[in-house]
N, C-alpha and C positions, 0 to 999 in steps of 0.2 A: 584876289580873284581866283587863282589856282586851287585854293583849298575850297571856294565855293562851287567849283567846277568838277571836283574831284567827288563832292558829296551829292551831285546830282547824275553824276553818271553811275555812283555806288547804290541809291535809291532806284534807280534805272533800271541798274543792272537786277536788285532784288524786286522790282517789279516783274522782269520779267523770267528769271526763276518762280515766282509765284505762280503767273501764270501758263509760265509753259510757252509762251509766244515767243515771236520772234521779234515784235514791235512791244515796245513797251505799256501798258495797259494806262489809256486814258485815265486819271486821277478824278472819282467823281466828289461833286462837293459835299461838305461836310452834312450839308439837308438831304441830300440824295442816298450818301452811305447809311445815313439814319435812318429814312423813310426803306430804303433796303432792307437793314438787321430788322427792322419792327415788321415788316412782311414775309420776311423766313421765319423768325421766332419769336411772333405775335403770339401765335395759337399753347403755345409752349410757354411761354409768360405770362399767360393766363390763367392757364395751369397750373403753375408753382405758384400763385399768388391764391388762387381757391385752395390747394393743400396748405395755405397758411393761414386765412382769413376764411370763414363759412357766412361773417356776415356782409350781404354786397356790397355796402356805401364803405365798410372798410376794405372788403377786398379789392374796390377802385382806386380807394385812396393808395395803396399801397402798389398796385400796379403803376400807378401814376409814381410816385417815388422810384419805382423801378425805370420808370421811362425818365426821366430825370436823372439819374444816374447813369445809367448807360448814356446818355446825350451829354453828361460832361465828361465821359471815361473816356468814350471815343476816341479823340484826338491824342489820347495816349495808348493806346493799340498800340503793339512793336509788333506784331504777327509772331513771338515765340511760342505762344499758343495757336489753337483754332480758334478763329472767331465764335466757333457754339461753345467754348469752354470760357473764351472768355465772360461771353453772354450772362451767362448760368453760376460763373461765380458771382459776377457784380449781383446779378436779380437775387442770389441766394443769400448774401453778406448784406443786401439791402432789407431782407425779407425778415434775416433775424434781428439786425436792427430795427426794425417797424413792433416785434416782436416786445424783445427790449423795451424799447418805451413805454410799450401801453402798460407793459407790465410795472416802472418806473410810474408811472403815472395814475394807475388805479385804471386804466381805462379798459381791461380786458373783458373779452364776452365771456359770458358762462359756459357758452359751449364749445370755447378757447383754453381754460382753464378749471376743471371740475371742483380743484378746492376754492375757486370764486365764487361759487352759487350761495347765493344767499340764502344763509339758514332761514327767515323770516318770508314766505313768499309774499305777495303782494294778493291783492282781494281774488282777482281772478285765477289765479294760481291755487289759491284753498278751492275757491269752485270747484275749480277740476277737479284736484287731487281730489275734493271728497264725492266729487261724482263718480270718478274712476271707484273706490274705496268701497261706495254703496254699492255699484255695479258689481266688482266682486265678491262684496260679504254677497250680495242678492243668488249671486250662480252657486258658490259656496253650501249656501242654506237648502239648494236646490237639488245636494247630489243625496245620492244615496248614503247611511252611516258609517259603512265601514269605509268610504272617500270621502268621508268628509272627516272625519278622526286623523284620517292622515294629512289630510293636505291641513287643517289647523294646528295641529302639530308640528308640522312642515316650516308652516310661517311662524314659528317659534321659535325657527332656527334650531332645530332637535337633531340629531343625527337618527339613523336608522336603528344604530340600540338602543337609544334612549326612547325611542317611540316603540319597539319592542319590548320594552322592561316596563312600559306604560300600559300599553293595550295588551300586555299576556300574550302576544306571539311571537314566530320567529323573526329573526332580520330581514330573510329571504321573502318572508308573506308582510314586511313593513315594503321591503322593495317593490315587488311584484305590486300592492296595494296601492302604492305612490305611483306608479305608473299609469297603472288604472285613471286612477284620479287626476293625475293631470289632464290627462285625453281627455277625459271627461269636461273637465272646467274648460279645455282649451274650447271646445265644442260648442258648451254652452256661453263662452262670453263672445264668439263669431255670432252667435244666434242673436245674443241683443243689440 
């Protein structure tokens, strides 16, 4: 019983170092401390879970893994850290495990990982892209010729001497020209 007695007035004692009191700080229960850290750093675990997931149903899932690990870490708290650092390591070493997986598993979004996107898009994705495509060949056809030489050369992926040793002028009137022409198009594709 001495050694039992000994460890409760030593927990005692670093309760009430913690808090600075005089009386030693009511012990709340383990629902309570929980429902506590999730109302200080709800909003902030929220947060780190949208900077990891963009799409919602996973980025609840993965909050929800966050809240599930912080509710079994809890009980192992020592307080050598802050509670916000320990918060924020768990949700962060939860977050790149969620990562992990999907990646282990094929499951990542496209807009998780850019070499995922699928070379092949699906029906509605050619739509677009070739609506977008007509739209700008459409502005394109629209400008005047000396912005339109450039900006077709442009999307050739030319540099500025090589569109210069092409069209007979200098670098400086391929630059000055490309600039022109952007405006231009920027212009005309807000107009349609």
């Amino acid at each position: 019983m001495p050694v039992r007695d000994n460890l409760e007035r030593r927990q005692a004692s670093v309760a009430v170092e913690r808090t600075g009191a005089d009386e030693p700080k009511s012990v709340a229960s383990p629902q309570e401390r929980y429902i506590q850290l999730l109302n200080e750093f709800g909003p902030g675990l929220i947060r780190l879970a949208g900077s990891y997931e963009a799409v919602p149903q996973a980025r609840e899932d993965l909050l929800q893994d966050i809240r599930v690990a912080l509710w079994m870490a809890l009980p192992k708290f020592r307080g050598e850290a802050s509670l916000r650092t320990f918060v924020y390591r768990i949700a962060h070493n939860r977050a790149l495990t969620h990562v992990w997986r999907r990646k282990q598993t094929g499951t990542l979004h496209p807009i998780d990982d850019l070499q995922l996107i699928d070379q092949h898009p699906g029906p509605e994705a050619r739509v677009i892209e070739s609506a977008s495509r007509d739209r700008l060949l459409q502005a394109i056809r629209g400008l005047p010729l000396p912005s339109k030489q450039v900006i077709t050369l442009a999307l050739e992926d030319m540099s500025n001497g090589e569109m210069a040793a092409v069209l007979g002028i200098t670098e400086n009137n391929v630059a000055v020209r490309l600039s022109r022409a952007r405006a231009l198009l920027r212009a005309r594709l807000r107009r349609k």
